[in-house]
C-alpha positions in Angstrom: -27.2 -7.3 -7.7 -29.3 -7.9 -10.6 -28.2 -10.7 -12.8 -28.8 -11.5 -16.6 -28.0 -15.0 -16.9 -26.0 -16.2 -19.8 -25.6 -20.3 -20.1 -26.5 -23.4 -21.9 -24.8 -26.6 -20.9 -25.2 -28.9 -17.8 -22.1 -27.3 -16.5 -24.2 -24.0 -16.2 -27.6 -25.6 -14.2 -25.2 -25.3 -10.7 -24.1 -21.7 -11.0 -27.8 -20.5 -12.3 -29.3 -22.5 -9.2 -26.9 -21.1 -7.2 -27.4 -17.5 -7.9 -31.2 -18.3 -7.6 -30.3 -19.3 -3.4 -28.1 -16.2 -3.3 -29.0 -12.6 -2.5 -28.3 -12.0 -6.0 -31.8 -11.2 -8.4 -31.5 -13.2 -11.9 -34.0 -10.5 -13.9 -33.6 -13.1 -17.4 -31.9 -15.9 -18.7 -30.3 -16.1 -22.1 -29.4 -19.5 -23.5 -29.0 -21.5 -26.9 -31.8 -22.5 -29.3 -33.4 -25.8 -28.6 -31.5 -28.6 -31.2 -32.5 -32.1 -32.6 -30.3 -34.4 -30.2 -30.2 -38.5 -30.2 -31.0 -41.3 -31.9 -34.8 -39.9 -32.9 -33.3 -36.7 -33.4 -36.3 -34.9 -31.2 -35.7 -31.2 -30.5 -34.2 -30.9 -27.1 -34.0 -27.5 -25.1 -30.5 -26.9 -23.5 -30.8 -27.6 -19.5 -30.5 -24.1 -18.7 -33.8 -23.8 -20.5 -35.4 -26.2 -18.4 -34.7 -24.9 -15.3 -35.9 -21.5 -16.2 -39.0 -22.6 -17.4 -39.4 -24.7 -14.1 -38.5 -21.6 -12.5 -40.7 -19.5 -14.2 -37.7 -16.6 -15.0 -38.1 -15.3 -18.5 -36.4 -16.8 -21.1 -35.0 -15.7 -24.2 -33.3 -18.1 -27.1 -32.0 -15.8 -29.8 -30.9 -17.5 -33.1 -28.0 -14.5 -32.7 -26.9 -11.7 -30.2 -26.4 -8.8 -33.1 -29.5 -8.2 -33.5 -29.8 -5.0 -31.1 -33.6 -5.1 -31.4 -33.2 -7.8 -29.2 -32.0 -6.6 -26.5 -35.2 -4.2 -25.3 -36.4 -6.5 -23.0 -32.8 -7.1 -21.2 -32.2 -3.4 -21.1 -36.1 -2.7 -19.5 -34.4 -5.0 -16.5 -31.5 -2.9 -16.0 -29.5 -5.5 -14.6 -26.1 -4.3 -13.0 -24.2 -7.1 -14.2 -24.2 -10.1 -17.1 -23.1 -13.7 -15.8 -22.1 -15.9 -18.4 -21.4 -19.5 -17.9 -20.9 -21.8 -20.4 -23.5 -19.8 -22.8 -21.6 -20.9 -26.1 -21.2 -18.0 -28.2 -19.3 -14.5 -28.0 -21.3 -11.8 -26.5 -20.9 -8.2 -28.8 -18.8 -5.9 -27.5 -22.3 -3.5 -27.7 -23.8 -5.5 -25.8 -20.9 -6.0 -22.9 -21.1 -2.4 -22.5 -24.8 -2.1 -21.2 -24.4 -3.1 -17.4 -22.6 -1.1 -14.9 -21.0 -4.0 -13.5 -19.3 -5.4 -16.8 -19.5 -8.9 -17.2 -18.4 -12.1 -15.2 -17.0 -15.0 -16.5 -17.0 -18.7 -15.1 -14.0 -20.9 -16.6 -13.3 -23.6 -15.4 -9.5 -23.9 -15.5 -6.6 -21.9 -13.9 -6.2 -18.7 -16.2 -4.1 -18.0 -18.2 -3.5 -22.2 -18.4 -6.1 -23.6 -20.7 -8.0 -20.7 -22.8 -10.3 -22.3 -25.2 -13.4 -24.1 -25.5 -12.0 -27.3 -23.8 -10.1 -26.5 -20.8 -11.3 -29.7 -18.2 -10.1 -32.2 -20.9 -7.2 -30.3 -21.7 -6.3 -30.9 -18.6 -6.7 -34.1 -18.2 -5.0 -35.5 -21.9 -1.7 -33.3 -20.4 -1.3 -35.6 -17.6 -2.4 -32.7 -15.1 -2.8 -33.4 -11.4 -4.7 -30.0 -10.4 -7.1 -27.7 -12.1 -9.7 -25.6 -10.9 -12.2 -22.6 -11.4 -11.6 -19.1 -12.5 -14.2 -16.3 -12.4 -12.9 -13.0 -14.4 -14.2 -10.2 -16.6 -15.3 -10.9 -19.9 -12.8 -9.2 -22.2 -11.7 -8.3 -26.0 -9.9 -11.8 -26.5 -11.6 -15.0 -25.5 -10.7 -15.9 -21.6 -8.6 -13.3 -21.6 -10.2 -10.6 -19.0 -8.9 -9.8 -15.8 -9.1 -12.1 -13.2 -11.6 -11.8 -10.3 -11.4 -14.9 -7.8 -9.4 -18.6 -8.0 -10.2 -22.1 -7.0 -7.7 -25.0 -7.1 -8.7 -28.6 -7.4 -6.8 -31.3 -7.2 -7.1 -34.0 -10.7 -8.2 -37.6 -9.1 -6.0 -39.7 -11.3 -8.8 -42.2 -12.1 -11.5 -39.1 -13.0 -12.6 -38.8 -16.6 -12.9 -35.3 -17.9 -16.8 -36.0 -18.0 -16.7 -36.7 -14.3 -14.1 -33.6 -13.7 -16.9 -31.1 -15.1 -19.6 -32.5 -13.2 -17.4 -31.9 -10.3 -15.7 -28.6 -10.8 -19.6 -27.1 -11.7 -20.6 -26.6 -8.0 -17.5 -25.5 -7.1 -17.3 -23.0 -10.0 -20.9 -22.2 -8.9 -20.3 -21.0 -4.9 -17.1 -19.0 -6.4 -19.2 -17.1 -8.7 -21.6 -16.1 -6.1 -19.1 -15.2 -3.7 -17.3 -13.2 -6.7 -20.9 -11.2 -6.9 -21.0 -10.7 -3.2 -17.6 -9.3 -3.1 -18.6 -7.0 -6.3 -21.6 -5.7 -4.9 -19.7 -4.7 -1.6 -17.1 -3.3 -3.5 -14.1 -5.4 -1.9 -13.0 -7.0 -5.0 -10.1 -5.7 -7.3 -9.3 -7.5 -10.9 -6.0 -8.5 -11.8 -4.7 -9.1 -15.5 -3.7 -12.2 -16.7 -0.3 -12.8 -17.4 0.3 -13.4 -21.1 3.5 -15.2 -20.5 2.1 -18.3 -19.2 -1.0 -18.6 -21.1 -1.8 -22.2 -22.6 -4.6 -22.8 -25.0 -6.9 -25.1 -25.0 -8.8 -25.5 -28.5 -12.0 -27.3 -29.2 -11.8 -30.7 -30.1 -12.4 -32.7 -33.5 -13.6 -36.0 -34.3 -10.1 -37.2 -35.6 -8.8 -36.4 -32.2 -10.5 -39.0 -30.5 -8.5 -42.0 -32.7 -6.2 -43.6 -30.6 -2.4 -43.8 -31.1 -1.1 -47.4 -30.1 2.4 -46.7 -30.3 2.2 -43.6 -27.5 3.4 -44.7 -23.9 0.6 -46.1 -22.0 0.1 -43.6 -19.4 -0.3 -41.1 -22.5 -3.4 -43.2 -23.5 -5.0 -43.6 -20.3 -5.1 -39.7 -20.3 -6.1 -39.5 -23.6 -8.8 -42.2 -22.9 -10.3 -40.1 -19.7 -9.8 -36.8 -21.9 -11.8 -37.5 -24.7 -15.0 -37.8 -22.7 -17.9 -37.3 -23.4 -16.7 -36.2 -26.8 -15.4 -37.4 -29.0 -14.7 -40.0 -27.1 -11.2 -42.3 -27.6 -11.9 -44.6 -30.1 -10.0 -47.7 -32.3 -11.3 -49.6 -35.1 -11.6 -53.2 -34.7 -11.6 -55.6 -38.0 -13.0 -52.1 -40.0 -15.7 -51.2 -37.4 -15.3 -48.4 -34.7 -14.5 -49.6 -31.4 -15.2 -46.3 -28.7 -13.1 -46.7 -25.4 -14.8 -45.4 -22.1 -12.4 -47.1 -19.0 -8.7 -48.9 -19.1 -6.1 -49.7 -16.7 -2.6 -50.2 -16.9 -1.5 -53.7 -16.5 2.6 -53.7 -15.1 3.1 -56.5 -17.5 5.7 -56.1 -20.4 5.2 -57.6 -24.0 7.3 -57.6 -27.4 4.4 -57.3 -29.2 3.4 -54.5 -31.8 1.3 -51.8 -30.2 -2.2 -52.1 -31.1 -2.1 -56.2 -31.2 -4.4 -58.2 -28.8 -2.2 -59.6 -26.2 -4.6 -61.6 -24.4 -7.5 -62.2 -23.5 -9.5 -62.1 -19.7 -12.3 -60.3 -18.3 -10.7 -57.4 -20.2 -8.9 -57.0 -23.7 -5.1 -56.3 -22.8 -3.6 -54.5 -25.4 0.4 -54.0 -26.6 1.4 -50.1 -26.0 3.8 -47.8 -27.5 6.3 -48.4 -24.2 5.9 -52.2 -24.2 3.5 -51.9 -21.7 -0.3 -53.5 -22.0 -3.7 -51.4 -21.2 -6.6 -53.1 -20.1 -10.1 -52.1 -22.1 -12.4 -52.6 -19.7 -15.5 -50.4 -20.7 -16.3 -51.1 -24.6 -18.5 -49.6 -27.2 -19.0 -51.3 -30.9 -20.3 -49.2 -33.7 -24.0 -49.8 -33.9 -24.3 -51.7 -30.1 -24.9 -50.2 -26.5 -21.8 -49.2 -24.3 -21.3 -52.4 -21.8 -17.9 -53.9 -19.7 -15.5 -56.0 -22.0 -16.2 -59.3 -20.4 -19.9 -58.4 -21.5 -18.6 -57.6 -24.7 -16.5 -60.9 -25.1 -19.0 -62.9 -24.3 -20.7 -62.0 -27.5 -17.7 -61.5 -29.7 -15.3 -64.1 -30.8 -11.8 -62.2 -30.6 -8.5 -63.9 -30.3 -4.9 -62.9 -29.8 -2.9 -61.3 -32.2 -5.6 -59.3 -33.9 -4.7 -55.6 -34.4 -6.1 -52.5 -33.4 -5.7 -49.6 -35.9 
């Protein structure tokens, strides 16, 4: 078939080098504008971007989709079908309507469980133990099209969501082609998601990222892991904004209140909501590099009995 490509982030690059290996024809690819990113704040073109310009595949960056003027060039291509993979924005109904094919979706979750802009750490700040990939029609509702083929995949219980996504990409990528190939024979029926068991999965904020002492500690070691890699899990430390990347549970109890510095090793153990101590092991302070905790001891005097907030 032949393909308009619809992404922007990392999590994209698999699927669009995927369908570029498949039988499938990728006539354009549509992505977001290029955006000042880091420290220098240099203007940095999404990664789908980069590929296609490696590729040589046209390339197209509108500021918005509404703008029907815009949409010419697509329509000269007459592709049979839009693929849309973590593009970013909603495409106009309009727009949906041009290719004979509809559009596909890749979502990486189990629809209907975790609609929304941040399924994978969604996952992962519930405590789950499997996820996986879901490719569907695009529909009215966000994530809420029929669905077209499933994937599960188990949740390693260690796995931040950061390292869940870049897993679950090329998986999500060989389902999507294999959803095409099954299109274009005409052996692959939709069915509608079941509105009963959906579960949301909103974007996250900045606030959400602040951790919560007093909550069990195998509620922070998700929350730690499903922050990634943003906002990240963070704490403030004598004012100043301690981020936390890696802990692990000590099976030690303690009496005192959670938050306080319990001791100190090659890690800084910390009291939990359930009596419990976590184990900071991978440490960021405001205005320093990320490093390991015995790095960061090393050049910070802390001592017991100081309290997180």
């Amino acid at each position: 078939m032949r393909v308009l490509f619809f992404g922007t982030s990392p999590f994209a690059v698999p699927s669009l080098e995927a369908l570029l290996h498949s039988s499938h024809e990728v006539t354009g690819i549509v992505t977001q504008q290029d955006k000042l990113a880091g420290r220098g704040r240099k203007l940095t073109s999404p990664p789908v971007a980069v590929m296609a310009r490696e590729k040589g595949i046209p390339l197209y960056q509108p500021e918005s989709l509404k703008d029907q003027s815009l949409w010419t060039p697509w329509q000269k291509m007459r592709p049979e079908c839009f693929v849309v993979v973590a593009y970013g924005n909603f495409l106009p109904k309009a727009l949906m309507a041009l290719p004979p094919k509809r559009c596909v979706n890749l979502h990486p979750s189990l629809l209907p469980k975790y609609r929304g802009a941040a399924p994978i750490n969604w996952a992962i700040l519930n405590g789950d133990t499997v996820t996986g990939v879901t490719t569907m029609y695009i529909g009215n509702a966000m994530d809420a099209g029929d669905i077209l083929l499933q994937c599960e995949v188990p949740i390693d219980p260690n796995e931040t969501a950061s390292d869940l996504a870049d897993r679950l990409a090329p998986i999500g990528a060989e389902l999507l082609v294999k959803t095409l190939d099954r299109l274009a024979a005409g052996s692959l029926a939709a069915t509608p998601q079941d509105e009963a068991r959906v579960v949301l999965a909103p974007a996250l904020k900045k606030e959400d990222g602040l951790i919560n002492w007093k909550r069990p500690s195998a509620e922070l070691i998700n929350h730690i892991r499903g922050m990634q890699p943003w906002p990240n899990a963070y704490t403030h430390l004598q004012s100043a904004q301690l981020t936390v990347f890696l802990a692990e549970l000590l099976d030690e109890p303690t009496d005192a209140t959670p938050g306080t510095i319990v001791k100190l090793t090659r890690a800084i153990h910390i009291a939990t909501g359930d009596h419990r101590q976590l184990c900071l092991t991978d440490v960021q302070l405001a205005g320093t590099r990320r490093m390991p905790s015995s790095d960061f001891l090393r050049g910070h005097r802390l001592e017991p009995g100081i309290v997180l907030t």
